[in-house]
C-alpha positions in Angstrom: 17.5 -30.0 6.8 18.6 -27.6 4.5 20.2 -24.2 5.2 18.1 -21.3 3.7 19.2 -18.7 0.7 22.0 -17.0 1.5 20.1 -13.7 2.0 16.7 -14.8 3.9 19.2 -17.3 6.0 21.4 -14.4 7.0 18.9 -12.0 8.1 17.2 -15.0 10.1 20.0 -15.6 11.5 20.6 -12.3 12.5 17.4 -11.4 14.0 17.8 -14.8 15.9 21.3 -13.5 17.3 19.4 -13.3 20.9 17.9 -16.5 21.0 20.6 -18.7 19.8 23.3 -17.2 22.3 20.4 -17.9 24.8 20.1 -21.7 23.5 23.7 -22.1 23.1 24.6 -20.7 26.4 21.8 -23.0 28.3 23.0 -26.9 26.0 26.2 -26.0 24.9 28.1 -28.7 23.4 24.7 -31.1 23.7 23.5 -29.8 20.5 25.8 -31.5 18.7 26.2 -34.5 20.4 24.2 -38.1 19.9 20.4 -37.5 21.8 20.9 -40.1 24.7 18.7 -38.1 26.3 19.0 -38.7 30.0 17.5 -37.2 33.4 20.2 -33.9 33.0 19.6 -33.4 29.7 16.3 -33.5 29.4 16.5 -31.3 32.6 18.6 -28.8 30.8 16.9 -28.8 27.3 13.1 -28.1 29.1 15.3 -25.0 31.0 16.8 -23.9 28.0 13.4 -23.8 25.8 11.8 -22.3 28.3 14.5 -19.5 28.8 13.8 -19.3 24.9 10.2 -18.6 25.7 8.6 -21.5 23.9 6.5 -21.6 26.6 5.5 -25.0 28.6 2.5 -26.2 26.5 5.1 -26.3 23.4 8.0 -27.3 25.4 6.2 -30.2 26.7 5.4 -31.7 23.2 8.7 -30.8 21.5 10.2 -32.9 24.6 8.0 -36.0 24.0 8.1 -35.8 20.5 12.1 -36.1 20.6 11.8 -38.4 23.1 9.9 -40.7 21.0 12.3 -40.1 18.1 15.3 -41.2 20.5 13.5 -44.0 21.3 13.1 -45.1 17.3 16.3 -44.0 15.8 19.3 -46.3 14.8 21.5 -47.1 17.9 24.1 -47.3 15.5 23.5 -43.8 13.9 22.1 -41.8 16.7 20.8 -38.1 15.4 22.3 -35.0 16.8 20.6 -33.4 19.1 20.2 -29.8 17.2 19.3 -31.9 14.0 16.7 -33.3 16.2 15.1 -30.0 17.4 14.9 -28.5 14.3 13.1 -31.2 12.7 10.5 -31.1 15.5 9.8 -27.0 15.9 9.4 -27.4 12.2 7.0 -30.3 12.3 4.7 -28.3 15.0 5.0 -24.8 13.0 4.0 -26.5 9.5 0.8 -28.4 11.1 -0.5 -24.8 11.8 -2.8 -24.1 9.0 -1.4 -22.2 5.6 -2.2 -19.2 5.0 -5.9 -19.2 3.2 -5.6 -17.0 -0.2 -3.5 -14.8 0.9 -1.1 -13.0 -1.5 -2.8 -13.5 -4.5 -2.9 -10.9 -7.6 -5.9 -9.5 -7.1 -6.1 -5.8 -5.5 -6.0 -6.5 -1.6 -7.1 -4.3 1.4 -4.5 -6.0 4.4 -5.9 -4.4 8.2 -3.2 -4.2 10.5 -4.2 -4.8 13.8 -1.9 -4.6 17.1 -1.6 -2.8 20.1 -0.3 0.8 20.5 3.4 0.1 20.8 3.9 -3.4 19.1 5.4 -1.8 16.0 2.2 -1.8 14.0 3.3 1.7 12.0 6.8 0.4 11.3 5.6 -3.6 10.4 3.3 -1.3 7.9 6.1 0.2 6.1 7.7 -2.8 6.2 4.7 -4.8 4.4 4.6 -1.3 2.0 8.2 -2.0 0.8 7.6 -5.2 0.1 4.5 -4.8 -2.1 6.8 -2.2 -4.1 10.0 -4.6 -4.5 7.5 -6.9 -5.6 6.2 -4.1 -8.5 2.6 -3.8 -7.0 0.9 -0.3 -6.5 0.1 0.6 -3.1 -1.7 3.0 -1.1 -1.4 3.7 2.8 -4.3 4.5 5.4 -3.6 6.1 8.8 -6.6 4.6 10.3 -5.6 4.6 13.9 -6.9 8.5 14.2 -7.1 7.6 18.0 -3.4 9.2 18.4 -2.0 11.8 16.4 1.6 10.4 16.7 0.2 7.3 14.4 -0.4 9.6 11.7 2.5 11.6 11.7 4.5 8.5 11.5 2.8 6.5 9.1 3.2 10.0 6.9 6.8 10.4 7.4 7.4 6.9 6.5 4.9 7.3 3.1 7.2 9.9 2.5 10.3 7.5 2.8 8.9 5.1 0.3 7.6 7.5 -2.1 3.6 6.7 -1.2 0.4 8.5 -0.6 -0.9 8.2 2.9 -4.9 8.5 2.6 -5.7 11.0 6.6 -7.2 12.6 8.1 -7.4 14.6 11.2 -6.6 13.1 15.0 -10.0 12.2 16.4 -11.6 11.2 12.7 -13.8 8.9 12.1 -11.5 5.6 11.1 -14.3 4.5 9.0 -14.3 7.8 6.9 -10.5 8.0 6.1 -11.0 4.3 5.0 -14.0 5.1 2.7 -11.6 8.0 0.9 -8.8 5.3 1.2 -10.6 2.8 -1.0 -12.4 5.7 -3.5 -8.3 6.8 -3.8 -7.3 3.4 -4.5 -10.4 2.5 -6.8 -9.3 5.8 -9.0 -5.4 5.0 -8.8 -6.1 1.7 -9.7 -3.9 0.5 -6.4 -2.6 -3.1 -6.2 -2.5 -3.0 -2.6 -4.1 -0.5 0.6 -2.6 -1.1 3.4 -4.7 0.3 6.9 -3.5 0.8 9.7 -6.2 0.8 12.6 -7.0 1.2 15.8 -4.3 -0.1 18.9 -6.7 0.2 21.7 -8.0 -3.2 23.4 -9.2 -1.6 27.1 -12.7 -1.7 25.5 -13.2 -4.8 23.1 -16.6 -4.1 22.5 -15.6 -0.4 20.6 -12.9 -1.9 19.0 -14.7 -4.9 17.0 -17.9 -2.3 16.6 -15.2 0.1 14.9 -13.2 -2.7 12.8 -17.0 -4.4 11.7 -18.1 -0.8 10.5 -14.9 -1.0 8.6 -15.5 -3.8 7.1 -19.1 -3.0 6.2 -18.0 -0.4 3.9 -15.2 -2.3 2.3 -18.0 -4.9 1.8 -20.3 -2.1 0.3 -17.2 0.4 -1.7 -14.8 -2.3 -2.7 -16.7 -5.7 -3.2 -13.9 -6.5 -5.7 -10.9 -6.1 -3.3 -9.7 -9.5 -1.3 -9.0 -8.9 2.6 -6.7 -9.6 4.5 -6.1 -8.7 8.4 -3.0 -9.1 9.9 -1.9 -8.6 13.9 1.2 -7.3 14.4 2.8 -8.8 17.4 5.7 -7.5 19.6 7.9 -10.7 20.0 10.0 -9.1 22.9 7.3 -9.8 24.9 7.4 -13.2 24.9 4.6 -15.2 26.1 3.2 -11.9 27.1 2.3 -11.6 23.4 -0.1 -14.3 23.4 -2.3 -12.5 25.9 -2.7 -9.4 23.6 -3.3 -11.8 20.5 -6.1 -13.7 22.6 -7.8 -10.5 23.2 -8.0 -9.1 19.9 -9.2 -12.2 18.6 -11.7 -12.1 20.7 -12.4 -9.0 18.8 -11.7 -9.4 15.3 -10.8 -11.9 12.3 -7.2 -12.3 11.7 -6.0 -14.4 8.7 -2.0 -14.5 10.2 0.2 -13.3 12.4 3.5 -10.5 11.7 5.6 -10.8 14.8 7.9 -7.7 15.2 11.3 -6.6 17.0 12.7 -10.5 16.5 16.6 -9.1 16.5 15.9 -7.5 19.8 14.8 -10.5 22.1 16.2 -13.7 23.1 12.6 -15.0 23.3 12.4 -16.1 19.7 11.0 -19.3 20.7 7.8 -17.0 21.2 7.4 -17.4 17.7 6.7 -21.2 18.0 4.2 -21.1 21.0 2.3 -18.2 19.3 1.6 -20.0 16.0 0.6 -23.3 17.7 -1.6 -22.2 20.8 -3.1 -19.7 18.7 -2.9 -22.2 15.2 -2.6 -19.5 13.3 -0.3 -18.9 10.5 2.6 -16.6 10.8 3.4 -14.7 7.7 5.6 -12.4 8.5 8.7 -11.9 10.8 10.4 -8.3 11.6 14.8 -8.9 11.8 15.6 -5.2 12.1 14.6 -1.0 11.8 14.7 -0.3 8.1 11.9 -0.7 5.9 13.8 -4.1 4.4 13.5 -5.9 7.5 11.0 -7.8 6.9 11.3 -11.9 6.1 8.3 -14.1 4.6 8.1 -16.9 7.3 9.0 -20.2 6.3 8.9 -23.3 9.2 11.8 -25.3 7.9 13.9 -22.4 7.7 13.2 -20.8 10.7 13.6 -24.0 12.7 17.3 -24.1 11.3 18.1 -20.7 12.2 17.3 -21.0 15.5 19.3 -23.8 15.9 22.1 -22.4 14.1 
């Protein structure tokens, strides 16, 4: 498989740091040697994905799937072990469905959805500097009016990168500071508005009633904007993660996944179980705290960073 460009492979492997100590601490030297595949190491490979927080479901295919491969290869040219895994976690991350129009060049409206406290504010700046770099115009929306602190910070960072955050007051009406969002990015003539909206999942019901009326008046004020919705998801807490993603599907759409705070867990393996139990596409992955942190997921290339 082949490495990565030098800069997306070193900020993968970077934000992977935690997981590959993890992996290498668990199999060692067994990554590099010929999959024989025995009782122990089989043993030790299901304890170290697991400590990796692919979760059993995943684990339990990755294992029979190299298992079958050890049984087909050439005696005389047996695969390594880390080749092997790679190959296979990118296998199950590319049969997850690509994104569906996603990223195209017509002016976007991308919801960000995610619970208070997954880094939804931050994985929005992220998203904002990467429309700029890219040479796109783009407008913010603090739509999460539930908590005052969400505004603040979505402004300070608007301020960082040099754009206009669309607000109102704490306890608005999301649905009104989205309809000014879109009349401001209608008159700007905005490439991309970004929203950031509500974190709250103890009452599904209020939340989907709040992201539908949302949507209605996108539907009614901006029938020529694409959108897209995104849920942000906090990837140190492992398996915990797919929990929170369950329920909000249960109360939204959500075209793909942006899985945050990667350099500071050793569960990266969350990433894996995530995309297939869910079979959603991830499209984004979060390496670090600035604003550049932010990676456009590729299967092949995350498989080899993991297992670098």
């Amino acid at each position: 498989m082949e490495p990565p460009k030098p800069g997306l492979w070193g900020r993968l492997r970077g934000g992977l740091a935690r997981t590959q100590e993890r992996l290498s601490e668990r199999l060692g030297s067994l990554l590099d040697l010929p999959a024989t595949l025995d009782a122990a190491t089989l043993e030790e490979l299901e304890e170290a994905l697991l400590a990796a927080d692919l979760g059993v479901p995943t684990t339990t295919l990755l294992i029979e799937r190299i298992r079958e491969r050890v049984r087909r290869s050439d005696v005389e040219r047996p695969e390594r072990l880390r080749g092997l895994l790679a190959e296979e976690i990118a296998r199950i991350l590319a049969e997850t469905p690509a994104p569906a129009g996603l990223g195209g060049p017509e002016p976007a409206i991308v919801l960000v959805v995610g619970v208070n406290g997954a880094g939804k504010t931050t994985s929005i700046a992220k998203l904002a500097r990467r429309e700029l770099a890219a040479g796109r115009r783009v407008l913010l929306a603090a739509a999460d009016t539930f908590r005052a602190a969400a505004i603040e910070q979505l402004a300070l960072w608007g301020e960082r990168l040099g754009v206009e955050v669309v607000r109102q007051a704490a306890g608005s009406d999301p649905a009104a500071v989205v309809f000014d969002a879109l009349q401001a990015a209608k008159a700007r003539r905005v490439d991309r508005l970004i929203v950031d909206t509500a974190g709250r999942l103890h009452n599904k019901e209020h939340l989907m009633a709040e992201l539908a009326k949302i949507r209605r008046i996108i539907a009614r004020e901006a029938a020529a904007f694409r959108v897209e919705t995104v849920l942000v998801l906090d990837a140190t807490t492992g398996q915990n993660a797919l929990a929170q993603a369950r329920a909000f599907l249960a109360a939204a759409e959500v075209d793909g996944l942006l899985l945050s705070k990667l350099d500071g867990t050793a569960k990266g393996g969350m990433v894996v179980a995530v995309a297939r139990e869910l079979n959603l596409p991830v499209l984004y992955l979060g390496v670090g705290e600035t604003a550049d942190d932010l990676v456009d997921f590729e299967p092949r290339e995350f498989a080899t960073a993991l297992l670098a």
